[in-house]
C-alpha positions in Angstrom: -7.2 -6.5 -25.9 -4.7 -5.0 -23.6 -2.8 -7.7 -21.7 -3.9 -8.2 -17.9 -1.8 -7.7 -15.1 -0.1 -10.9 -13.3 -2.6 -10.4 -10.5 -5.9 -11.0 -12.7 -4.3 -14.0 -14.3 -3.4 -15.5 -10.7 -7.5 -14.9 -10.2 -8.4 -16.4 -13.2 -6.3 -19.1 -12.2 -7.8 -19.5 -9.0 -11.9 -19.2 -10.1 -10.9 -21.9 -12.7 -9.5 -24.6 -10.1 -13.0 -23.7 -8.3 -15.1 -24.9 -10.9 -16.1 -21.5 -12.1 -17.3 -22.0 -16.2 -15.8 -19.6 -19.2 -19.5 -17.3 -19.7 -19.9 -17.2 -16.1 -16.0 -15.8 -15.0 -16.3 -13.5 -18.0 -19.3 -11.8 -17.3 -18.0 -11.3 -13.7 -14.4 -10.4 -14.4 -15.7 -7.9 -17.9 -13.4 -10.2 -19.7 -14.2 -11.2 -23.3 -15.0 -15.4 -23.7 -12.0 -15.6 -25.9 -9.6 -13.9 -23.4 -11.0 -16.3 -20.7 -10.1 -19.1 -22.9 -6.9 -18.6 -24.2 -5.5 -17.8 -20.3 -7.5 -21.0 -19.3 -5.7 -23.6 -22.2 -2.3 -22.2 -21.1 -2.5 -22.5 -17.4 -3.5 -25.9 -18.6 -0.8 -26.2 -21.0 1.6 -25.5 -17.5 -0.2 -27.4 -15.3 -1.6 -24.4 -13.3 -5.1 -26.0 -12.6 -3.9 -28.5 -11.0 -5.4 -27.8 -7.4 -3.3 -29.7 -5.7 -0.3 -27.2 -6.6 0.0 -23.7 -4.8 -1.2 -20.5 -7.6 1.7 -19.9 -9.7 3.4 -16.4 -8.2 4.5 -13.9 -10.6 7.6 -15.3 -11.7 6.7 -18.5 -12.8 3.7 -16.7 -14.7 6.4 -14.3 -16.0 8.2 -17.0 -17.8 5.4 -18.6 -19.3 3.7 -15.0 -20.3 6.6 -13.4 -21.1 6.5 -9.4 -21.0 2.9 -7.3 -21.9 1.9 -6.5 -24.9 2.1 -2.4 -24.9 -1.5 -1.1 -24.5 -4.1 0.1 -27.1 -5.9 3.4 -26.9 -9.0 3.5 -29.4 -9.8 7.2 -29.4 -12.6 8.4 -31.1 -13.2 10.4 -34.1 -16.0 12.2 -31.9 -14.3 13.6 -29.3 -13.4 16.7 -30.5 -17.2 17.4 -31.2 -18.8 15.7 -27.9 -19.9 19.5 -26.9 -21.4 20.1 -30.0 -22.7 17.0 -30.3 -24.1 16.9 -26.6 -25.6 20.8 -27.6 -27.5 19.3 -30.2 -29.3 16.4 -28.9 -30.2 19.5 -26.4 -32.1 20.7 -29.2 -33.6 17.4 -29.7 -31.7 17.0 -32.9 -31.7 13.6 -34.5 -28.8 11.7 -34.9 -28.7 12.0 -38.9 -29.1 15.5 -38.7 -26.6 16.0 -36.0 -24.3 13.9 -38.2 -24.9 16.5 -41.3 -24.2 19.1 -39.3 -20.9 17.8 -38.0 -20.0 17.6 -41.9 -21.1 20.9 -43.1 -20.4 22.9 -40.0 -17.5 21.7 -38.4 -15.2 19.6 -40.8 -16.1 16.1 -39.0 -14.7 13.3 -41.7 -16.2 10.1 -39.2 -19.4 7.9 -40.1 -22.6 8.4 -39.2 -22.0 4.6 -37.2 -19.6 6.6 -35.1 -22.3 9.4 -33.9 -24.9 6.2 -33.5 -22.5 4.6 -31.5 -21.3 7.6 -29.1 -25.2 8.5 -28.3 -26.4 4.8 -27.3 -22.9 4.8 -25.2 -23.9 7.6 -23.5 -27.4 8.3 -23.5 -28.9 4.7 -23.2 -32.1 5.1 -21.6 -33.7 1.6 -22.7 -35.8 -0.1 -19.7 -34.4 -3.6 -19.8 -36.3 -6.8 -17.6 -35.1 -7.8 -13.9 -35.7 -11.5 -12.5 -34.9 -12.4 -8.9 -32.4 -14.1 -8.6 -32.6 -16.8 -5.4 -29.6 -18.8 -4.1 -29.1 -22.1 -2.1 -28.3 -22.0 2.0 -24.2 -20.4 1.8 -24.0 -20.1 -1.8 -23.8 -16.0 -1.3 -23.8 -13.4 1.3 -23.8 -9.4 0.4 -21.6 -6.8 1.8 -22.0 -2.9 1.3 -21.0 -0.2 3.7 -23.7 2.9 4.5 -23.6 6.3 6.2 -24.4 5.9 10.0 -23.8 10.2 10.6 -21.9 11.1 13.1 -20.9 9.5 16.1 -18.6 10.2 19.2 -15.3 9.2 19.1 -13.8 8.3 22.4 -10.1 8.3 21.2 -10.1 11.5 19.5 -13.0 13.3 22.0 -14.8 14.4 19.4 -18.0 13.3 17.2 -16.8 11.5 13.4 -18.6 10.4 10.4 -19.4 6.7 11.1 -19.7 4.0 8.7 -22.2 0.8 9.3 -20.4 -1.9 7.5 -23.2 -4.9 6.6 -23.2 -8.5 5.6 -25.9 -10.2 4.4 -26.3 -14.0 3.9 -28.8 -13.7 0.8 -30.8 -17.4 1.4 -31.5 -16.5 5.5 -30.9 -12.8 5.1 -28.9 -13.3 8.5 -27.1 -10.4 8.9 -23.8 -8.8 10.5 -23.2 -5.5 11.3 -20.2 -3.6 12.7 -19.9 0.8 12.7 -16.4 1.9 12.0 -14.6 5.3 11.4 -13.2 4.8 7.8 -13.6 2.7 4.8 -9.9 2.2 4.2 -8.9 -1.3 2.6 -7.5 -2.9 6.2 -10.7 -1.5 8.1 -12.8 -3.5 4.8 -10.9 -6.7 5.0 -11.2 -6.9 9.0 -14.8 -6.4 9.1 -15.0 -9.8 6.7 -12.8 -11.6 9.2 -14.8 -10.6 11.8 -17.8 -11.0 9.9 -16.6 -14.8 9.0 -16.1 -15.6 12.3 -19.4 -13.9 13.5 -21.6 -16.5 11.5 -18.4 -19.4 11.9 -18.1 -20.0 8.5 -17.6 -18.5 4.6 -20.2 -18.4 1.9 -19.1 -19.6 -1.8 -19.6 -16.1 -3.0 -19.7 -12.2 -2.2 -21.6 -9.7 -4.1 -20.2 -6.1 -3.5 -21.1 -2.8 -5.1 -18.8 -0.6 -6.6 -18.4 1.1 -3.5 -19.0 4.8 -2.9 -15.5 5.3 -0.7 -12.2 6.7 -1.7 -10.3 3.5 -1.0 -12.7 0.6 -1.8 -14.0 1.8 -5.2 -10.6 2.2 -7.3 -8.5 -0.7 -5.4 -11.1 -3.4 -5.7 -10.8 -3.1 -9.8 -7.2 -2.7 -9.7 -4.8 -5.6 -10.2 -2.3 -4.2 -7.4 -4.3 -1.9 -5.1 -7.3 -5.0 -5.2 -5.2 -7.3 -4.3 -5.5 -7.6 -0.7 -8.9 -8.6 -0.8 -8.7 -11.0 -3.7 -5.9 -13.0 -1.3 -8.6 -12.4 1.7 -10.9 -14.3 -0.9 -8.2 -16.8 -1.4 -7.2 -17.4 2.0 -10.8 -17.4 3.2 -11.9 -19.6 -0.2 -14.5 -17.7 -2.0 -15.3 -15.7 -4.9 -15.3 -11.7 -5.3 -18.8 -11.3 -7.2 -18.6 -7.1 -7.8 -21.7 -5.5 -9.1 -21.9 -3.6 -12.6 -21.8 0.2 -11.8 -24.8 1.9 -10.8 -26.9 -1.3 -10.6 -27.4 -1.4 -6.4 -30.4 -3.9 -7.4 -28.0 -6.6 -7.8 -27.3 -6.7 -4.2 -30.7 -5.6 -3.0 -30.9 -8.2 -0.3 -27.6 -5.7 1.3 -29.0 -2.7 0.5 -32.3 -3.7 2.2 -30.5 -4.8 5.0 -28.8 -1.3 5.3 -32.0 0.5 4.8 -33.2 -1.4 8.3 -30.5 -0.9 9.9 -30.3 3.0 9.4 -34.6 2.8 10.4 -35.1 0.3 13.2 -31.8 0.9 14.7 -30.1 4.0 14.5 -33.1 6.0 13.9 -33.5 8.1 17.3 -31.1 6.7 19.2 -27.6 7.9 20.6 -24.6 5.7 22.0 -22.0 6.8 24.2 -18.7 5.9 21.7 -18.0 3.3 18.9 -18.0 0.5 21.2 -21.2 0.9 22.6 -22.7 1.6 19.5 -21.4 -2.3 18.2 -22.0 -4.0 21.4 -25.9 -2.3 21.1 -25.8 -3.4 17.6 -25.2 -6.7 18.0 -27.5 -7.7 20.1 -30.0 -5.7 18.1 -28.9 -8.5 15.3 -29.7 -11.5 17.1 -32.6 -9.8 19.7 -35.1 -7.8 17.0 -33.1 -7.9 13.2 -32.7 -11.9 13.6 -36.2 -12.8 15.4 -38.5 -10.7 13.0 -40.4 -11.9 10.3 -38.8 -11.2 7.1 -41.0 -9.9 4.2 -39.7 -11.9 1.9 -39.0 -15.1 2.9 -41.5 -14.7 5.8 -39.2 -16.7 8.4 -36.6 -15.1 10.9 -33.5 -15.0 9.5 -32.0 -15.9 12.8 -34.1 -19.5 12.8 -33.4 -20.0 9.0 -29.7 -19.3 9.7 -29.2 -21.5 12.5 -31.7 -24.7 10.7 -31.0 -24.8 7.5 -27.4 -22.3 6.4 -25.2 -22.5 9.2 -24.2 -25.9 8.1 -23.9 -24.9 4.5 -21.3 -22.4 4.8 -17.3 -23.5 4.4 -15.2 -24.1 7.1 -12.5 -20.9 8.7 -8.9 -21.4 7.8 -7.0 -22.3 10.6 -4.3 -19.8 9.7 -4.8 -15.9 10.0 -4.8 -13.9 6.8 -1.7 -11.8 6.8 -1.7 -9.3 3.9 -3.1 -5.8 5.1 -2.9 -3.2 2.0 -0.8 -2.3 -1.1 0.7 0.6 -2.2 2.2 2.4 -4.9 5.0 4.5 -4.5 7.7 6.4 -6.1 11.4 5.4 -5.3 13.1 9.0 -4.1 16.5 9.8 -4.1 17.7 9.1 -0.7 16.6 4.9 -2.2 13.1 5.3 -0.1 9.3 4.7 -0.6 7.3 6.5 1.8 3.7 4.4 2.6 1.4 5.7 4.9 4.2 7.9 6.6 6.2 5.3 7.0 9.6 5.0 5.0 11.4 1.3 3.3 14.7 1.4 1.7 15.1 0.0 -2.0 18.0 -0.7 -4.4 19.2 2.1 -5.5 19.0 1.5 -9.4 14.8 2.0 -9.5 15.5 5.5 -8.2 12.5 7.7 -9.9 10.9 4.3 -10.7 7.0 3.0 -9.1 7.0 -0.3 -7.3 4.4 -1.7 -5.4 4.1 -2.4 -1.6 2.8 -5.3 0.0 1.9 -4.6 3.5 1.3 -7.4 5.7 0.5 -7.6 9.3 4.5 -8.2 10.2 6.4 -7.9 6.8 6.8 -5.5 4.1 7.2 -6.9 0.7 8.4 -4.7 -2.3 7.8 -5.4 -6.1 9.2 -3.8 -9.0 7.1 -6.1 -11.8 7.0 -9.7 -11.1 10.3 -9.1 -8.9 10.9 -9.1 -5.4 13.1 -6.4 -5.2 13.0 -5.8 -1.1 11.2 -6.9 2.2 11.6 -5.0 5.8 10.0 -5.6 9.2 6.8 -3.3 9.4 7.7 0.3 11.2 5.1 0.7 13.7 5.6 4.3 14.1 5.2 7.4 11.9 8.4 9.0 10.7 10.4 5.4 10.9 12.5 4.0 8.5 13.9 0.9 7.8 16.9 0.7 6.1 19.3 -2.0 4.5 22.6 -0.3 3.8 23.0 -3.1 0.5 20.6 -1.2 -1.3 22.7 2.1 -1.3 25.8 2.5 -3.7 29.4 1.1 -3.3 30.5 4.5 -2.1 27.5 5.4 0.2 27.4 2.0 1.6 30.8 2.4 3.0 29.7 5.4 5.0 26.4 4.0 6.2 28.3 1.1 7.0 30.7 2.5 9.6 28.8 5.3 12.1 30.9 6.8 14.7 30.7 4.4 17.2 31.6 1.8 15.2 34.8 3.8 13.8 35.7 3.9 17.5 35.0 0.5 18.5 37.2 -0.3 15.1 40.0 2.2 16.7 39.8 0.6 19.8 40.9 -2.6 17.8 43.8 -1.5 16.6 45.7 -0.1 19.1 45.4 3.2 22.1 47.4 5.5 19.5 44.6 5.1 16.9 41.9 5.1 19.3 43.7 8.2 20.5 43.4 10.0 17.2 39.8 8.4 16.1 38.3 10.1 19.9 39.9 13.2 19.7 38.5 13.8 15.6 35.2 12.8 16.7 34.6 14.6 19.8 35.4 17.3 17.9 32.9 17.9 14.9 31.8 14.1 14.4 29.8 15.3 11.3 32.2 16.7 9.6 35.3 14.4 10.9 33.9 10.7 10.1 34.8 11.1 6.5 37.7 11.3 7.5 37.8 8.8 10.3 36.7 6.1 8.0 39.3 7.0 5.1 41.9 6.9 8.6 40.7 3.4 9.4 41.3 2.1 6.1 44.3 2.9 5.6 45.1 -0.4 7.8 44.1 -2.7 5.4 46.6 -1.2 3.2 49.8 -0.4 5.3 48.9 -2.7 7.9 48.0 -2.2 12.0 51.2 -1.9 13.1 52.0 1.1 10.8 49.0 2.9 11.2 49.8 2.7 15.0 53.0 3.8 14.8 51.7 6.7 12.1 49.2 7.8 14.6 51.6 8.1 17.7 54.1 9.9 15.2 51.4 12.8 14.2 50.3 12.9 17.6 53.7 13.5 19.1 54.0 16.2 17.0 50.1 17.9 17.4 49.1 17.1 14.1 46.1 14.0 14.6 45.1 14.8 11.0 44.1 11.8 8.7 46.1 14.3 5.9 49.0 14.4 8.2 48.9 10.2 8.9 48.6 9.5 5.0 51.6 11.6 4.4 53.5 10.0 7.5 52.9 6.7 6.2 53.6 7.5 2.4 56.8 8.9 3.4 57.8 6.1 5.6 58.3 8.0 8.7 56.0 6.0 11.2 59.4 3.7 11.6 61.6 6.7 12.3 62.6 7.6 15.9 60.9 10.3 18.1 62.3 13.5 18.6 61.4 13.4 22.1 63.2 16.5 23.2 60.5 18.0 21.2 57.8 19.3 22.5 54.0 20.6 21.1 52.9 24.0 21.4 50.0 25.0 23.6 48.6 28.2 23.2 46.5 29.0 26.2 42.9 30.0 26.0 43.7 33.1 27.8 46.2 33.9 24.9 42.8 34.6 23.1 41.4 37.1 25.6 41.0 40.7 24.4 44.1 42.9 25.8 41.4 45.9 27.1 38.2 45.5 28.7 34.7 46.7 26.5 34.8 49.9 27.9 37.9 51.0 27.2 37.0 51.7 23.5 34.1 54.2 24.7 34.8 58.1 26.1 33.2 58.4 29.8 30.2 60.6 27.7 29.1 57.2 25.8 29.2 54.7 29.1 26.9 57.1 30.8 24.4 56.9 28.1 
C-alpha cells in the first residue's frame, strides 16, 4: 500500500485516542484493517496515544516513520482495450466472448479474471439492502451545502449564485442554516463555527458528502488541502465521518433537510441582500422549521433539541480555531509563493520546488515536507509581499539589505564628505547608482572611516565623486596626500550646451512659410 501522508497518520492518531475501534476507522478512512493496525501498534510503540500528550507534529512522526515508501501504480492489462471492450458489452457481448475476441482480434495476452474484474468495477449494477441507521441525542449532526439560485448581492450590486449551507443534528433533526456566496474552504469551516455556536455545543460526529463544489470535494480527501478542517475537527473535538461517493442516502436526514429548506422557504419568496435572507432564515428555523411536526420522528425538532440533545452535545473550546486554508504553491525565482494573490518569501534553495501553505487567521506558516521552512505575518491586501531578506542569497541579501536611505543614513555616519558623495550619486540615478553606493560604503570596513573620508573629499575636490575614482584614491594612498587647492574644477555651463543658431535658421524663408 502506498505510504500515507504525515497528516492522515496525525488523524489516525487522533480517532484512536477517541476510542474509535480498527473496522470502524477503516471503513471510514478507506484504509485496509492491516494498515490501521500496524500505524496503531507504533504510535503505541512511541507513546502517541497517550491523550494526555499533544498529537505528535510532523517531525517527531518523521523520525519514527522515516521517509515514504515510493508509490505503486498497478496498471492494467485492459486499458489499452477499455473502448473495445466498452463497444462490446454495447453489443450485449458476454464477458467470455468479449475475452476471445480480445485474443483473436486484438493481441490481448491478460486473463479472462482481468476482463471479469474491469466489468464488475465499472458496470456494477447489483441492488444491495439499506437499514436506517438511528443515533443517540449529539452522537451525529449532518452538513451538506445546496443551490439557493441567485440572490442580490449588496457589496458587489449585483444578483450571485447563493449557496444554503445546512446542519442537521440527526436524533432532533434541529437544524442550522446560513446562505453564503461561495463554497471555498474558509467560508466551509466558518459556517461550522457559527453553526457550533448556534446550537452551543459539538456533536461526536459529522457526516459530509463528497461535496459537489470546486474546493470542498478534492481538499477534504487530501492530506494537505483537507487539513484545515480535520484541525477544525480537532480543535472543535469531533470526528469527520465523509460519505462514500454517490451515496447522498447516507446523509439523508441533511439532504431532507435541504429539500425543505429550498420548498417551505425559499420557494416564492425574495430578500433584499444576503443579510436579510439569514436574518429571515433564522427565524424561519426556530418559528416554522423547529415547531413542525417532523415525519419521522413525529416531534418538533426544536422541543426534542431543547429536552433531550441540547445537553448531550460537547462543550465549545474556549479558544478560537485559527487555521483558515492551505495551499500549494510553486517556489518562483524571485524566492516567492504566490497564495491567493498574495506573495511570502522562501529560502532560496527550494526554488522550482512545491511547499505547502498554512494560512491562519494571523500567521503564515510554510512547509517543505515535515519542515518548517518559513512563517510571515498574513498580507491583508492583494499585490503584498512579505519578505525576509535571510532567505535571498549571500550576494542579493547584501543589496536587499541596504536601500537607499539606509546607504545615506550609513553616509551620514561616517562623516559630511561621504555623505557628500553618497547624496549627490543617488539623487542622480538611485537605480542605477546604489550598486555602487553600497560597494562605496564598504570600503570602510576595509580602509577604515577616516580614509574613506579623506578619499571622498580628495575625489570631490577634484570633480570626480565616483566610487571607481575613491577605490583608486584609496589603493594608491593618496587620500593622506595634501590638496592642491589652487586647483580648481571645471564647470561647464548649461548654456555651453545651447545650439549656436536658432531652428529656423536651417530652413530658406520658402519652407518657414509653409
Amino acid at each position: 500500500m502506498e505510504g500515507l501522508h504525515v497528516n492522515e497518520i496525525r488523524e489516525l492518531i487522533y480517532r484512536l485516542r477517541q476510542g474509535q475501534g480498527v473496522r470502524e476507522l477503516a471503513r471510514e478512512q478507506r484504509l485496509s484493517r492491516n494498515t490501521v493496525r500496524k500505524y496503531r501498534d507504533l504510535a503505541a510503540e512511541h507513546g502517541f496515544l497517550d491523550g494526555g500528550r499533544a498529537l505528535p507534529d510532523g517531525e517527531a512522526l518523521g523520525r519514527v516513520l522515516g521517509p515514504p515508501p515510493a508509490p505503486r501504480h498497478m496498471r492494467s492489462t485492459l486499458e489499452p482495450f477499455v473502448e473495445v471492450v466498452e463497444t462490446l458489452l454495447a453489443g450485449n457481448v458476454e464477458m467470455m466472448a468479449i475475452w476471445q475476441r480480445l485474443r483473436q482480434d486484438h493481441g490481448y495476452t491478460g486473463s479472462y479474471s482481468s476482463v471479469r474484474r474491469y466489468v464488475a468495477r465499472a458496470h456494477s449494477k447489483a441492488p444491495e439492502a439499506v437499514c436506517r441507521i438511528e443515533t443517540k441525542p449529539g452522537e451525529e449532526a449532518q452538513v451538506d451545502f445546496g443551490s439557493a439560485g441567485p440572490q442580490w448581492d449588496g457589496d458587489s450590486g449585483r444578483r450571485r449564485r447563493a449557496w444554503a449551507f445546512v446542519m442537521t443534528l440527526s436524533w432532533s433533526r434541529h437544524q442550522y442554516v446560513e446562505f453564503v456566496f461561495d463554497q471555498k474552504i474558509e467560508t466551509w469551516l466558518s459556517c461550522h463555527e457559527r453553526a457550533f455556536r448556534w446550537f452551543g455545543g459539538v456533536p461526536t460526529r459529522v457526516v459530509l458528502d463528497n461535496l459537489k463544489a470546486g474546493v470542498i470535494r478534492p481538499d477534504l480527501h487530501d492530506p494537505v488541502l483537507g487539513e484545515p478542517y480535520r484541525r477544525l475537527a480537532q480543535h472543535y473535538g469531533f470526528m469527520i465521518s465523509p460519505n462514500r461517493p454517490h451515496t447522498p442516502r447516507h446523509k439523508g436526514k441533511v439532504e431532507s433537510g435541504v429539500h425543505y429548506v429550498k420548498r417551505n422557504f425559499l420557494a416564492g419568496q425574495s430578500f433584499a441582500d444576503l443579510e436579510a435572507l439569514n436574518e429571515r432564515a433564522q427565524r424561519w428555523v426556530l418559528e416554522i422549521a423547529g415547531t413542525r411536526r417532523h415525519g419521522t420522528t413525529h416531534e418538533a425538532p426544536l422541543g426534542r433539541f431543547v429536552q433531550a440533545e441540547r445537553a448531550t452535545l460537547h462543550p465549545l473550546p474556549g479558544e478560537p480555531f485559527d487555521l483558515v486554508a492551505t495551499y500549494r504553491a510553486k517556489v518562483h525565482r524571485d524566492c516567492h509563493v504566490a497564495v491567493d494573490w498574495r506573495y511570502y518569501s522562501v529560502p532560496s534553495r527550494l526554488i522550482g520546488q512545491t511547499v505547502e501553505v498554512y494560512v491562519s487567521r494571523r500567521i503564515v506558516e510554510i512547509y517543505h515536507g515535515m519542515a518548517l521552512v518559513a512563517t510571515h505575518p498574513v498580507a491583508r491586501e492583494r499585490g503584498e509581499r512579505q519578505t525576509r531578506t535571510e532567505h535571498y542569497p549571500a550576494h542579493k541579501r547584501a543589496f536587499m539589505d541596504n536601500p537607499p536611505q539606509r546607504c545615506r543614513e550609513r553616509a551620514e555616519a561616517l562623516g559630511p564628505w561621504c555623505a557628500r558623495v553618497v547624496h549627490g550619486l543617488l539623487d542622480e540615478r538611485p537605480a542605477d547608482r546604489l550598486r555602487s553606493v553600497q560597494a562605496l560604503l564598504r570600503l570602510a570596513d576595509r580602509v577604515g572611516q577616516a580614509r574613506l573620508e579623506a578619499a571622498c573629499r580628495r575625489a570631490a575636490h577634484y570633480g570626480d565623486a565616483s566610487y571607481r575614482r575613491i577605490k583608486t584614491i584609496l589603493d594608491a594612498g593618496l587620500d593622506s596626500a595634501e590638496l592642491d587647492e589652487s586647483a580648481t574644477v571645471a564647470t561647464v555651463a548649461v548654456s555651453a550646451y545651447r545650439y549656436a543658431r536658432e531652428g529656423g535658421a536651417f530652413f530658406d524663408g520658402e519652407a518657414r512659410s509653409c
